[in-house]
Every structure is written in structure tokens, then in C-alpha cells.
C-alpha atoms as a printed R data frame, in Angstrom:
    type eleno elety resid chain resno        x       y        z
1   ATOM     1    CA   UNK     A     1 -145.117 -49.365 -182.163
2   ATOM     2    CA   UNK     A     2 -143.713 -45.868 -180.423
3   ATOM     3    CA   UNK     A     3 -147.079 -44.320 -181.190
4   ATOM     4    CA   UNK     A     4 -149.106 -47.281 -179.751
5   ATOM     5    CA   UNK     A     5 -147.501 -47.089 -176.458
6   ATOM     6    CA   UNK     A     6 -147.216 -42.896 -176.467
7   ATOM     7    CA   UNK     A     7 -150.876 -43.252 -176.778
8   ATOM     8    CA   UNK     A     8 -151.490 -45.867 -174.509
9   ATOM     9    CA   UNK     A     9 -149.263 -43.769 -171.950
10  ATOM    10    CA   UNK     A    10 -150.788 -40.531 -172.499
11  ATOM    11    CA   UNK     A    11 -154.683 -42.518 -171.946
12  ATOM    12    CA   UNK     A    12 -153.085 -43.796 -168.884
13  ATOM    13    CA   UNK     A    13 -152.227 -40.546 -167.531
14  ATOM    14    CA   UNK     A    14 -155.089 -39.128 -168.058
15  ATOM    15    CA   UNK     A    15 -156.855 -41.525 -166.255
16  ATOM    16    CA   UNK     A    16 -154.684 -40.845 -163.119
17  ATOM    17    CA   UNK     A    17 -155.464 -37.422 -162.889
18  ATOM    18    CA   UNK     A    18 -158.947 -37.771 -163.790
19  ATOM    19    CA   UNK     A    19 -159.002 -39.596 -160.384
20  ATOM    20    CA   UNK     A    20 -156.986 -37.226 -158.495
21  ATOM    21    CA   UNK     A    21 -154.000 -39.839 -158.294
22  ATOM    22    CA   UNK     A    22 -150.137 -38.770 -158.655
23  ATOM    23    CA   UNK     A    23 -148.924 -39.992 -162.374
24  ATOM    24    CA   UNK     A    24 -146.296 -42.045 -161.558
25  ATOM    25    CA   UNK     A    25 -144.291 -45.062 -163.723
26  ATOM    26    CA   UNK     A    26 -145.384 -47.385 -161.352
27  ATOM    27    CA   UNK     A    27 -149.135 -46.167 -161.650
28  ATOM    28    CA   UNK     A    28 -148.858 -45.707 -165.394
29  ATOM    29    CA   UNK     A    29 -147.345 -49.465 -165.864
30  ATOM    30    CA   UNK     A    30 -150.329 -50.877 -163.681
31  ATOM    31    CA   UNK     A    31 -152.849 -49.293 -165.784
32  ATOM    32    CA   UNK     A    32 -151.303 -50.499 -168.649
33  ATOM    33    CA   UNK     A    33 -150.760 -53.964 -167.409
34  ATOM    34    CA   UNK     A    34 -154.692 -54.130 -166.673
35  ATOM    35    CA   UNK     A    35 -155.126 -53.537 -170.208
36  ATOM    36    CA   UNK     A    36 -152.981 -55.818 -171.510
37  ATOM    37    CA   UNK     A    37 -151.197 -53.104 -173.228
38  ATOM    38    CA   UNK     A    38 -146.993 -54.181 -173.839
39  ATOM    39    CA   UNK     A    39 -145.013 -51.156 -174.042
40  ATOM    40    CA   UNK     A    40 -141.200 -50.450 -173.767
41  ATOM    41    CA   UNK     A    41 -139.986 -50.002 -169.942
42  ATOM    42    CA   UNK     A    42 -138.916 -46.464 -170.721
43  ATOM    43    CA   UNK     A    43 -142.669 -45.337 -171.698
44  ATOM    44    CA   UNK     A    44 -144.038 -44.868 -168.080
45  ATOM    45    CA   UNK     A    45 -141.110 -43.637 -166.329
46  ATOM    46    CA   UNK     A    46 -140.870 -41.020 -169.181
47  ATOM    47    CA   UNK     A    47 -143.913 -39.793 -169.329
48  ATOM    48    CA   UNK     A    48 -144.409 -39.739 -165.334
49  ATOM    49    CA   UNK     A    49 -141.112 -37.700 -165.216
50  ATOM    50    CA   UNK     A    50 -142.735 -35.379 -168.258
51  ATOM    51    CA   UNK     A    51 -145.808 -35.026 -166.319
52  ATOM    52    CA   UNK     A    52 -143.711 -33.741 -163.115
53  ATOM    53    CA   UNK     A    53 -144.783 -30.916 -161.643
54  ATOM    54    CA   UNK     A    54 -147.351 -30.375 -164.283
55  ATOM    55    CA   UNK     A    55 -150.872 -29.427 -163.367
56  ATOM    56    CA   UNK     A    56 -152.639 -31.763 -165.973
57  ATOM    57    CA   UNK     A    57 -156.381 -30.630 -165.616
58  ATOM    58    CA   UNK     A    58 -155.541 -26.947 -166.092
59  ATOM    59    CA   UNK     A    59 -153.234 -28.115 -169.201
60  ATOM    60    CA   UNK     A    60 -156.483 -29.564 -170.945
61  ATOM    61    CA   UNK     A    61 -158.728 -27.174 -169.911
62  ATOM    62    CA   UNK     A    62 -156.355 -23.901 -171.276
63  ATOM    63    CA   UNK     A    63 -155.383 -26.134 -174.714
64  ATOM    64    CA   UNK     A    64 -157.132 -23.087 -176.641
65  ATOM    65    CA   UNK     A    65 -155.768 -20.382 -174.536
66  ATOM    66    CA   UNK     A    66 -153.305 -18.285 -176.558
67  ATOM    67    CA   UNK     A    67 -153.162 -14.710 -177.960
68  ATOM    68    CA   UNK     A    68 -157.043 -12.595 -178.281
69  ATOM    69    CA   UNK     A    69 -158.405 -16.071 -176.235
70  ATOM    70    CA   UNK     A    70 -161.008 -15.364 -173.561
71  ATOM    71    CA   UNK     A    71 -160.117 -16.118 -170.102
72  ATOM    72    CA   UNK     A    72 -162.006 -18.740 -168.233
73  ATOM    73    CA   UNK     A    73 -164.243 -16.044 -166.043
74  ATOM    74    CA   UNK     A    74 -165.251 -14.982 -169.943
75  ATOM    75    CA   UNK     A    75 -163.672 -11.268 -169.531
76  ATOM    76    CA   UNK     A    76 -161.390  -9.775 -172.053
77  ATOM    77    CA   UNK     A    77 -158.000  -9.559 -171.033
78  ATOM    78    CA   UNK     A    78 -158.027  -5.794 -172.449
79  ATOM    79    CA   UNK     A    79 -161.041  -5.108 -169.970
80  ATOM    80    CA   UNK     A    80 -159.285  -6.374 -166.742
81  ATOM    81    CA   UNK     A    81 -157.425  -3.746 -164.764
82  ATOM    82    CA   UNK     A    82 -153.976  -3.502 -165.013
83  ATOM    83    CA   UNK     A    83 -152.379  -4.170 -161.102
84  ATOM    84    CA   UNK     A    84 -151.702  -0.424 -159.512
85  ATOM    85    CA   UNK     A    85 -152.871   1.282 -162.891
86  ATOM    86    CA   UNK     A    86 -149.652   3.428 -162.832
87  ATOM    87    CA   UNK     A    87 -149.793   6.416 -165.241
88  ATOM    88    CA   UNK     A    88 -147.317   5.911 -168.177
89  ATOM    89    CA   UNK     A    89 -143.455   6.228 -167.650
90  ATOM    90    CA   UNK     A    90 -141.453   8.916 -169.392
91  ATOM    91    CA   UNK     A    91 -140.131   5.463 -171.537
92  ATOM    92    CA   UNK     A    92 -143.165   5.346 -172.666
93  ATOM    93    CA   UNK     A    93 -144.250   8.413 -173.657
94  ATOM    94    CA   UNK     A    94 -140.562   8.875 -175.631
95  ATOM    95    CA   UNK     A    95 -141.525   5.926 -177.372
96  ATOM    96    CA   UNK     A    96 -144.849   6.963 -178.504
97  ATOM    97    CA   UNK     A    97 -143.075   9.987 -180.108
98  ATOM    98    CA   UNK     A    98 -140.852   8.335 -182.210
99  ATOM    99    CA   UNK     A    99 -141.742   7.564 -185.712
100 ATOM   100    CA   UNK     A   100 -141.790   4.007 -186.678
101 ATOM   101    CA   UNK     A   101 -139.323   2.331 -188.863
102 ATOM   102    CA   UNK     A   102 -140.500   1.732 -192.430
103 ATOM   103    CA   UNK     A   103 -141.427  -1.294 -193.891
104 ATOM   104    CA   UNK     A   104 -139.731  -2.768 -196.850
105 ATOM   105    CA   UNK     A   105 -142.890  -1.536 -199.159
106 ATOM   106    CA   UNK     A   106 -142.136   2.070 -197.706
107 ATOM   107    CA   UNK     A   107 -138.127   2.003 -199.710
108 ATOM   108    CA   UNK     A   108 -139.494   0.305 -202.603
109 ATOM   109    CA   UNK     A   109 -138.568  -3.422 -201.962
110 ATOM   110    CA   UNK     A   110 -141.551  -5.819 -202.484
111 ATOM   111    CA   UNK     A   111 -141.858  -9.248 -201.816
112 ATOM   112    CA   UNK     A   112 -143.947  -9.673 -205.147
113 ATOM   113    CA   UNK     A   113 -141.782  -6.865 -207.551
């Protein structure tokens, strides 16, 4: 029943903002009560107060967003300038200097020996 009335919440709120209207328990419950959908009390008030503050639209439309994704404007995030393109800090340069730490292969550990 719990993943009945998730879905029918989530469908509800998606609805809202597809129409530009606040997601709100109230809203949610009169969606659902137009199609004849019974859910627990809790379910629309949750969800609402989930959604708070939440800029739905931009949520769906970033879903595959993550590491080596291409921004919206279809640029690579390695090809957009860096704000006030600073040279590198001394930090910086120290760290490139050091030598890495080995891996476990490097002392002879393996995960497959």
C-alpha cells in the first residue's frame, strides 16, 4: 500500500509544479481526492514538507547531472573559465612536487595473491 500512495504522491506533485502551483498537503490531497486515490493522512503533508524549498523542474531536468556530465549550455566543465583565473598557490605547487603514496600493488599486497 506505502508504494501506491508514494507514487500517487510523487504523480501529484509533479502535476503541481508542472502548473507552476506551490506543492502543498492541501494541494496534494485535492489532487488525490479527484482521483479517487485513498492514501494515509501523513502522505501529502510529507511529501509537501520534502518538496520545501526544492526547485522541482531543475531536479528533473539535472537527474543525469553528476561527475564528466555536460552542462545544460552543452560546454565541458573543463573548458569553462575558472572565476579570476589566479595563477597557482605555493600549496599547490608543493603538492605537485611530492611523490605520491604507493598503492598496495607497489609493497607487494594484492587483492588477488
Amino acid at each position: 500500500m506505502s508504494t501506491k500512495a508514494e507514487l500517487a504522491c510523487v504523480y501529484s506533485a509533479l502535476i503541481l509544479t508542472d502548473d507552476d502551483v506551490a506543492v502543498t498537503g492541501e494541494k496534494i490531497q485535492t489532487i488525490l481526492k479527484a482521483a479517487n486515490v485513498d492514501v494515509e493522512p501523513y502522505w501529502p503533508g510529507l511529501f509537501a514538507k520534502s518538496l520545501e524549498g526544492v526547485n522541482v523542474k531543475e531536479l528533473i531536468t539535472n537527474i543525469s547531472s553528476g561527475v564528466g556530465a555536460v552542462p545544460a549550455g552543452g560546454a565541458s566543465i573543463a573548458a569553462a573559465p575558472a572565476a579570476g583565473d589566479a595563477p597557482p598557490t605555493k600549496e599547490a605547487e608543493k603538492k605537485k612536487d611530492e611523490p605520491e603514496e604507493e598503492s598496495d600493488d607497489d609493497m607487494g599486497f594484492g587483492l588477488f595473491d
